[in-house]
VEXMARMAR-688587 format. One record per residue: z negated, x negated, y of N, C-alpha, C in turn; residue in three letters. Coordinates in steps of 0.1 Angstrom, whole numbers, plus 5000, padded with zeros to 4 digits. Example, Ala and Ser with C-alpha at 12.3 -4.5 7.8 and 13.67 -1.06 7.14 Angstrom:
BEGIN
{site {4922; 4868; 4943}; {4922; 4877; 4955}; {4922; 4868; 4967}; 'ALA'}
{site {4929; 4872; 4978}; {4929; 4863; 4989}; {4921; 4871; 5000}; 'SER'}
end
This chain:
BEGIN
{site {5156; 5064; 4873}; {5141; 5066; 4875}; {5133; 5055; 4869}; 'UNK'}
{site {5119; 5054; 4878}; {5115; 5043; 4866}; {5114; 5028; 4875}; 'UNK'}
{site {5130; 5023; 4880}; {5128; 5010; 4883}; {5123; 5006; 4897}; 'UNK'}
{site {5116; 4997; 4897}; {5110; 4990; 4912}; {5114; 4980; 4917}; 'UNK'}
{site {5121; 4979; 4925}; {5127; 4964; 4933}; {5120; 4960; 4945}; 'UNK'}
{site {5120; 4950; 4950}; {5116; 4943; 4957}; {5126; 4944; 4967}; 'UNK'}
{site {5126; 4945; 4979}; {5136; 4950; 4989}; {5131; 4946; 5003}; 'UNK'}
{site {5141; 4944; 5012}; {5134; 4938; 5024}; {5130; 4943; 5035}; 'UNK'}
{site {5120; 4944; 5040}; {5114; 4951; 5050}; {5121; 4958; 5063}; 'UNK'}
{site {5128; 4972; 5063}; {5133; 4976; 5074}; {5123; 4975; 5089}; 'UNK'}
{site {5130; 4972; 5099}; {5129; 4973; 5110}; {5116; 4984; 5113}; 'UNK'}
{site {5126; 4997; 5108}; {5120; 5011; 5108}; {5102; 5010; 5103}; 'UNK'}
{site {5105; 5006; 5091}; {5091; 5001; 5084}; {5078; 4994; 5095}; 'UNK'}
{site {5093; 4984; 5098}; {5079; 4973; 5107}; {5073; 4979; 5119}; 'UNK'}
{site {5083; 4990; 5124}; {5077; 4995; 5138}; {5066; 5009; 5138}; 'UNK'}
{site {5065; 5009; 5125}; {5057; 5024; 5120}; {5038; 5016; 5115}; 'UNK'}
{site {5041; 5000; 5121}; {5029; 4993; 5118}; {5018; 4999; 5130}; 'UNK'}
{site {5007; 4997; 5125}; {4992; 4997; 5133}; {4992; 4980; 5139}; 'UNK'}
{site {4999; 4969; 5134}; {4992; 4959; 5138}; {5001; 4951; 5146}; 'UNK'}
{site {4997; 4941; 5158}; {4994; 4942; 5168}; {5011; 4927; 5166}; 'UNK'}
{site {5008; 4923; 5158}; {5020; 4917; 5151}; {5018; 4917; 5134}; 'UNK'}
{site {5035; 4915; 5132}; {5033; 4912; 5113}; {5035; 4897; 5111}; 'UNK'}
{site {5025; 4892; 5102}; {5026; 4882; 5098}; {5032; 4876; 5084}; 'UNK'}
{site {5031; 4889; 5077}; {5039; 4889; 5066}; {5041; 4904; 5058}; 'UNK'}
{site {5052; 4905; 5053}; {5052; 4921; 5045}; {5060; 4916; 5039}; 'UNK'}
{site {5059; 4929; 5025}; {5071; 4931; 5014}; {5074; 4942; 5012}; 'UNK'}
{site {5080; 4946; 5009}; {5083; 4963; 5005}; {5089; 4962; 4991}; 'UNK'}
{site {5088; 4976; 4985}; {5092; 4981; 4968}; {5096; 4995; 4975}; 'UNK'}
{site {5110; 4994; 4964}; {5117; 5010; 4964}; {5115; 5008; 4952}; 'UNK'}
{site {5117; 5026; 4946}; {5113; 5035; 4937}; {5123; 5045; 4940}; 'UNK'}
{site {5133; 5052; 4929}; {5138; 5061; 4928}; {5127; 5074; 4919}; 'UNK'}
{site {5131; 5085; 4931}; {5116; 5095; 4922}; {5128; 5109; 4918}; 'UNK'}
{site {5123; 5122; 4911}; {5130; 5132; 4909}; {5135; 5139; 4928}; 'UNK'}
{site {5146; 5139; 4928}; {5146; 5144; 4945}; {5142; 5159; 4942}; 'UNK'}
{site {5138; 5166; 4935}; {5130; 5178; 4929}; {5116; 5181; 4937}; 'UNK'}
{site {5112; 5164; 4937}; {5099; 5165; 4937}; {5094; 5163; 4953}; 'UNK'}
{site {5090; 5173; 4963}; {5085; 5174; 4975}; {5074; 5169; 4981}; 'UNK'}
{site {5068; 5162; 4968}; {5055; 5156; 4979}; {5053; 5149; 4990}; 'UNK'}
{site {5045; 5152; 5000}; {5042; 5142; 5010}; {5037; 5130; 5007}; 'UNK'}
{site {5041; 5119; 5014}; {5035; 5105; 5018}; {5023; 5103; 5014}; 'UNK'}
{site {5014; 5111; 5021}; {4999; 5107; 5017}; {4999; 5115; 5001}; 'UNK'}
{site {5002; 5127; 4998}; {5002; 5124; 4986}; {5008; 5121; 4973}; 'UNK'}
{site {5018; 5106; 4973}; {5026; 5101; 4970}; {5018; 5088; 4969}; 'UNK'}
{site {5012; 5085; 4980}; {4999; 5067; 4980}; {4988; 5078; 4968}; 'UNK'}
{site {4981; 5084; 4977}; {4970; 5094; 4965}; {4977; 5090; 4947}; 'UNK'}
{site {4982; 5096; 4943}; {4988; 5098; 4930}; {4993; 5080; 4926}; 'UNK'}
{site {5000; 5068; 4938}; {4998; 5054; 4934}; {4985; 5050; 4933}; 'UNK'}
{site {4974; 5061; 4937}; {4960; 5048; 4939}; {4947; 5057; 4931}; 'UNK'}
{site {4948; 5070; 4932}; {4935; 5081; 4927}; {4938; 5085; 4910}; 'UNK'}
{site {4951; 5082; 4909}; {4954; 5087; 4894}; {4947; 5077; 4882}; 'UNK'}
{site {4948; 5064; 4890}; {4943; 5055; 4883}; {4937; 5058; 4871}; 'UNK'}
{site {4930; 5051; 4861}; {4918; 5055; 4856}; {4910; 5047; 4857}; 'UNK'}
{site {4899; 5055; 4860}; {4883; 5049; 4868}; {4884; 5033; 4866}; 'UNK'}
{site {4879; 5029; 4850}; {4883; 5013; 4852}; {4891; 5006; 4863}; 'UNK'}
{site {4902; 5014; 4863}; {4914; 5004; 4870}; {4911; 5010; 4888}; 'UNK'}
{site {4905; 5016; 4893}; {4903; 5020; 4903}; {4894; 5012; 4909}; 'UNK'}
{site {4882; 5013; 4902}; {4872; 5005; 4906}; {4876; 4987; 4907}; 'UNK'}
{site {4882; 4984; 4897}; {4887; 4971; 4895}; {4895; 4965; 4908}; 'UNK'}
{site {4903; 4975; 4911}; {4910; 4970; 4926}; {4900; 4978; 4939}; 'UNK'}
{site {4893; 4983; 4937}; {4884; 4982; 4946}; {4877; 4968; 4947}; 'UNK'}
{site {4872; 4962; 4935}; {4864; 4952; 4935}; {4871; 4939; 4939}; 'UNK'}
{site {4881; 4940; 4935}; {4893; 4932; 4943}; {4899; 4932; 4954}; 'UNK'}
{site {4894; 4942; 4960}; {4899; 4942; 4975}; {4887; 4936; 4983}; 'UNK'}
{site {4875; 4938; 4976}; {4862; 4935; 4982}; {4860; 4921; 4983}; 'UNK'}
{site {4864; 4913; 4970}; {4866; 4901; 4969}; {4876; 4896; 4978}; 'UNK'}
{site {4884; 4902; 4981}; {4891; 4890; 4992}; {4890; 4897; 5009}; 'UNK'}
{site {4875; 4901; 5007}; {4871; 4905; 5023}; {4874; 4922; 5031}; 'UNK'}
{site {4882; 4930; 5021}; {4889; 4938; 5029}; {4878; 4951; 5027}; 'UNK'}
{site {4879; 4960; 5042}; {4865; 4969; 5043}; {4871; 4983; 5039}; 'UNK'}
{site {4863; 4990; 5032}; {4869; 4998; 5023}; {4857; 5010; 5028}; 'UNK'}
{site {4863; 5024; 5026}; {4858; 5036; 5034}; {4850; 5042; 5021}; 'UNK'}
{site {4848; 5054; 5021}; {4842; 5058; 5011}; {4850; 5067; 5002}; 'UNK'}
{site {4852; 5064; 4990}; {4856; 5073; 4981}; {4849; 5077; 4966}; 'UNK'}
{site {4856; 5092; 4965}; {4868; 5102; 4969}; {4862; 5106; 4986}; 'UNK'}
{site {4870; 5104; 4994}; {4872; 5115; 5004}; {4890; 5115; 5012}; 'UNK'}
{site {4890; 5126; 5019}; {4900; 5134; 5025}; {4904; 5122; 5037}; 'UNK'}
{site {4896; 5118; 5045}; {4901; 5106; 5055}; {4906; 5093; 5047}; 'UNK'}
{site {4908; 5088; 5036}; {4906; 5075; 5028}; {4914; 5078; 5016}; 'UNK'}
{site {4921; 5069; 5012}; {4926; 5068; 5000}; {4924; 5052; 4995}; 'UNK'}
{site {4914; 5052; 4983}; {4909; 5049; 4974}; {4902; 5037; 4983}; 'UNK'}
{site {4896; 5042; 4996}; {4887; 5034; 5004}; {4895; 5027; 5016}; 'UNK'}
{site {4911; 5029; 5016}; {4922; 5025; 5031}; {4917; 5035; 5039}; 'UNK'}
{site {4921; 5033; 5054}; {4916; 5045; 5062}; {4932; 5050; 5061}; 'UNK'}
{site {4933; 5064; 5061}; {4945; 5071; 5063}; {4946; 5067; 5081}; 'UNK'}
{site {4954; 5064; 5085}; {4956; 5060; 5102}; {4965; 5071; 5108}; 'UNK'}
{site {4976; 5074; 5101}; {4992; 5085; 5102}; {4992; 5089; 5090}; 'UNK'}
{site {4998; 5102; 5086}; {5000; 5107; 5073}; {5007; 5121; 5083}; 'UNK'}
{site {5023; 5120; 5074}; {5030; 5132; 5082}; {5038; 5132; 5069}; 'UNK'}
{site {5050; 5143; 5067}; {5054; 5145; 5056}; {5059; 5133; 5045}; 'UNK'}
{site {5073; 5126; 5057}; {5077; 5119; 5047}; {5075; 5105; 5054}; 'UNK'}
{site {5060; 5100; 5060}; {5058; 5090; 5062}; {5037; 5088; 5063}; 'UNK'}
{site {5035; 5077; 5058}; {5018; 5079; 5056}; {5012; 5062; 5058}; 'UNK'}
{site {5001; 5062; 5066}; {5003; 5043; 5068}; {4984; 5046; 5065}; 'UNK'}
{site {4984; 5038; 5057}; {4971; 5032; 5055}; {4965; 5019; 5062}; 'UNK'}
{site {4952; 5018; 5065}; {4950; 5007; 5076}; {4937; 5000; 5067}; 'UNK'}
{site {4928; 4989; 5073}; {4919; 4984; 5072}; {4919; 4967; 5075}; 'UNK'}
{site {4906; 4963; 5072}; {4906; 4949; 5078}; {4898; 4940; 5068}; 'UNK'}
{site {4900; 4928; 5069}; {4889; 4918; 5062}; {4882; 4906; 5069}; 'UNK'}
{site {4873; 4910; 5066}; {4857; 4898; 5074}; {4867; 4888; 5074}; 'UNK'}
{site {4875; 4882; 5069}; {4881; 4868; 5063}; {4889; 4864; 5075}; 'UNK'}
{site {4895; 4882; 5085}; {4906; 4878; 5094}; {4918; 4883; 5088}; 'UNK'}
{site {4919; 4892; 5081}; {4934; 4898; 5078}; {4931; 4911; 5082}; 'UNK'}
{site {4940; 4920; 5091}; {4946; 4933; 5093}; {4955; 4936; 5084}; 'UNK'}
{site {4958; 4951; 5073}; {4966; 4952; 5070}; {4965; 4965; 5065}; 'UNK'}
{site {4982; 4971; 5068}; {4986; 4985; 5063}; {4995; 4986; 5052}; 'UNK'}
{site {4990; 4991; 5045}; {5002; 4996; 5035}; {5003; 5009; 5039}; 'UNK'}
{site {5024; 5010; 5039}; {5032; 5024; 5046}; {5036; 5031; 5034}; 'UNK'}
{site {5039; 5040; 5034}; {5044; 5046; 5023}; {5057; 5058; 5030}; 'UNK'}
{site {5072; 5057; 5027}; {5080; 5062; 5038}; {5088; 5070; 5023}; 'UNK'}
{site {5094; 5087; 5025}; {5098; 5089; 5015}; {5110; 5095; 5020}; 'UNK'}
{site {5124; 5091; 5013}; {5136; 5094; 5020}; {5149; 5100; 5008}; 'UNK'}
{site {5149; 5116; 5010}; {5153; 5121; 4995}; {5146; 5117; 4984}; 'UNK'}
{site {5154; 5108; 4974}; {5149; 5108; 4961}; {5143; 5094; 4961}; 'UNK'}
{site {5137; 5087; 4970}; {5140; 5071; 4972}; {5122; 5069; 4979}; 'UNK'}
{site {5112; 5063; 4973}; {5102; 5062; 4982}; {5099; 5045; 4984}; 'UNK'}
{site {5094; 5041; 4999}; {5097; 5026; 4999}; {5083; 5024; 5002}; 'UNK'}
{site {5073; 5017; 4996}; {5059; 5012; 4999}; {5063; 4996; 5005}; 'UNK'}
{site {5055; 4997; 5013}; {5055; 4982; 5019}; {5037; 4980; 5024}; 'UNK'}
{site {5039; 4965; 5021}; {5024; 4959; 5028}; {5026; 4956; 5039}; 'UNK'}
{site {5023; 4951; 5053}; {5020; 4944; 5061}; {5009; 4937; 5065}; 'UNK'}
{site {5009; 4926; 5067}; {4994; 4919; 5070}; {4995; 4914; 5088}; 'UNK'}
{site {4984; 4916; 5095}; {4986; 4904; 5106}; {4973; 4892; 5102}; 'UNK'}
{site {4974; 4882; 5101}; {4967; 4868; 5103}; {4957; 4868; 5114}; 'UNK'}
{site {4944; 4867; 5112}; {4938; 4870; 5130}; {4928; 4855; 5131}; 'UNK'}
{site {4930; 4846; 5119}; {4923; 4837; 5114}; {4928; 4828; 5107}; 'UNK'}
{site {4931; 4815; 5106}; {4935; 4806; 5093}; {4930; 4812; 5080}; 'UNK'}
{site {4923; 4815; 5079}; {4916; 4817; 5066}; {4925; 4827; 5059}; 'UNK'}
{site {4929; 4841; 5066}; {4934; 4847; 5060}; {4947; 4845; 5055}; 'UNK'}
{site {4952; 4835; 5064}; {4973; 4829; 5059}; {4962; 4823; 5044}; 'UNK'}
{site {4954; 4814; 5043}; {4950; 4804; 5034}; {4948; 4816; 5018}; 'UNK'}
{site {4941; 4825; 5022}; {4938; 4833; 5008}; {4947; 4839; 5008}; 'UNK'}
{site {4962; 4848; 5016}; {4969; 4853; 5011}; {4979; 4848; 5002}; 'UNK'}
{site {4982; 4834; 5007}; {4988; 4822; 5000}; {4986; 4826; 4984}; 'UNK'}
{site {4970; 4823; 4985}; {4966; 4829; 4969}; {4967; 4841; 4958}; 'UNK'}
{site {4963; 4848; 4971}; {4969; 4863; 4961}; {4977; 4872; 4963}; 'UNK'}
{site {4987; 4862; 4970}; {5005; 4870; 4971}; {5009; 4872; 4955}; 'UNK'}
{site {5010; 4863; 4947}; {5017; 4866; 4937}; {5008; 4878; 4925}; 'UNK'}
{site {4999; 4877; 4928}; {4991; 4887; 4921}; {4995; 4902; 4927}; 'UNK'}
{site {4992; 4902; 4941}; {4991; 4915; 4950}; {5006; 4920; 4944}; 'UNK'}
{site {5016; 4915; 4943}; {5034; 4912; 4942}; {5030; 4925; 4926}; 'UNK'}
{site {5022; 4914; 4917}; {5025; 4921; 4903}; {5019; 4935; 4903}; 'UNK'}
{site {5003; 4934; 4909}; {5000; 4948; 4911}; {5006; 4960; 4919}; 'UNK'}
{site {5012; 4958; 4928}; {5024; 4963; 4934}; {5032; 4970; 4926}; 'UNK'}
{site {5042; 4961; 4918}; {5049; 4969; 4909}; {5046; 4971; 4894}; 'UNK'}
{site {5031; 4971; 4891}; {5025; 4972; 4882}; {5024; 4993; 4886}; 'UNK'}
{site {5019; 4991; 4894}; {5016; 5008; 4905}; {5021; 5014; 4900}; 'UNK'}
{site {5038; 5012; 4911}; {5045; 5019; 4913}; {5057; 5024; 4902}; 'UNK'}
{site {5056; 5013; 4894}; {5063; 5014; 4880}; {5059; 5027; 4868}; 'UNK'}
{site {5042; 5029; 4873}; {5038; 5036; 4866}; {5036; 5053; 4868}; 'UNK'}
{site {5037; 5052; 4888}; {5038; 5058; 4892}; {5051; 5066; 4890}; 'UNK'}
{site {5059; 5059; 4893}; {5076; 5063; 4886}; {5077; 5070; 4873}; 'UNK'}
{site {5073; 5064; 4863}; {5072; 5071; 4851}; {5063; 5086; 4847}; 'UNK'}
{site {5053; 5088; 4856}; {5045; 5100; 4857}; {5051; 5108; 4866}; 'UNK'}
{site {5062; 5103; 4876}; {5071; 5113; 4880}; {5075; 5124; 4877}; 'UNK'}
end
């Protein structure tokens, strides 16, 4: 329990996208208690609302900075401002977009004791390959910054 790897994007994954092509994804597995029954959506909920306020608002303000349109939270259609798009037990895809030209979903797929988050982005613009370039390695650490933590409140 606990550890987060970086793991490569199933097929399954890719075809459970909203976007229209993928221009780039990563995925993270996470081993959770197989005890523990939660759904998808709330499995992202508990990686993104448990936060504490600082750190919530913080990646809000960072999603804002690199263009991406964010819904209103707390609410029931939205998690932590992504639009919920699909949310079914053991699969949940979050959507939205940025002025900049990036489309992108983060999936959240839960399989026994095993949950796999992945990003996908489509490019609809140069701009957007140009800034993801930039905040891949960041997006990478906050990723398993999350989910690491998420694992341990397991």
């Amino acid at each position: 329990m606990g550890i987060v790897s970086l793991v490569p994007v199933s097929d399954e994954i890719r075809s459970y996208s909203s976007l229209n092509s993928v221009d780039y994804a990563d995925a993270f597995q996470m081993a959770v208690p197989s005890a523990d029954h939660r759904s998808a959506e709330e499995w992202l909920r508990e990686i993104f609302e448990s936060l504490p306020v600082p750190a919530r608002m913080g990646l809000r303000l960072a999603w804002r900075a690199i263009s991406v349109r964010l819904g209103p939270f707390p609410s029931t259609e939205y998690v932590l401002g992504w639009e919920i798009e699909d949310s079914e037990t053991s699969s949940a895809r979050l959507g939205t977009a940025g002025w900049i030209g990036v489309r992108a979903n983060l999936v959240l797929r839960t399989d026994a004791a095993v949950l796999t988050f992945a990003t996908l982005l489509e490019y609809r613009r140069p701009a957007g390959r140009v800034m993801w370039f930039s905040v891949r390695p960041i997006h990478l650490r906050i990723v398993r910054f999350l989910l690491s933590r998420t694992a341990v409140r397991a």
